[in-house]
N, C-alpha and C positions, 0 to 999 in steps of 0.2 A: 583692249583685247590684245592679246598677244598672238603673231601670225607665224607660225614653226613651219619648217618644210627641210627638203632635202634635195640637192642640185649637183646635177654631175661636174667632176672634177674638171677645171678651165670654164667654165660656166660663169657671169657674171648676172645677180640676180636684183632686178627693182623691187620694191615695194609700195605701191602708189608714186610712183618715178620716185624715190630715193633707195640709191645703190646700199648696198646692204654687203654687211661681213659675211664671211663662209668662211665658218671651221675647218680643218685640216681634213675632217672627213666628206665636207659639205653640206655638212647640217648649217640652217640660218634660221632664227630666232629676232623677230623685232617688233614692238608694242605699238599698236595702232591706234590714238583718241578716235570713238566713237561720238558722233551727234548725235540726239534723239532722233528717230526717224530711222528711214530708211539708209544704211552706207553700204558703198561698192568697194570692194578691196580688190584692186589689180596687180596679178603676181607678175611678171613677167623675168623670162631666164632665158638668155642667152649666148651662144658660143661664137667665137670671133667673126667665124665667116657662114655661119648657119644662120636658118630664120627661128626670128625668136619665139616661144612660148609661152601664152599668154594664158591663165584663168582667172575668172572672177566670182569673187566669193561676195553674196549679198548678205550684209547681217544684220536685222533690227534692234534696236534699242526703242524699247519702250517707255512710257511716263515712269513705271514704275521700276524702271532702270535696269528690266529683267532685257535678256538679250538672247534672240534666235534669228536661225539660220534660215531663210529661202532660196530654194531652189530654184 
């Protein structure tokens, strides 16, 4: 699955803890392997001396390889 977002300028962003690039405008783009089952995707963005931003996206992959999102 691929995880897209947008992050303010001087921002450094994880994705499942590995830092990630950000384009010049601060868009970031990076492809996450999914397990069957249940996965938790941890975004986290943060600026030098601020506390960081965390959300968590849950998304199922199923036997039949279809994939959705819980809340």
């Amino acid at each position: 699955i691929t995880v897209t977002g947008q992050a303010q300028e001087g921002a450094g962003v994880k994705v499942n803890g590995i830092d990630v690039l950000l384009s010049q405008d601060g868009s970031f783009e990076m492809d996450v392997a999914l397990e069957r089952g249940l996965n938790v995707i941890v975004i986290e963005s943060s600026k030098r001396y601020s506390k960081p931003a965390t959300e968590y996206r849950r998304v199922v992959l199923g036997q039949d390889r279809t994939v959705s999102f819980v809340q």
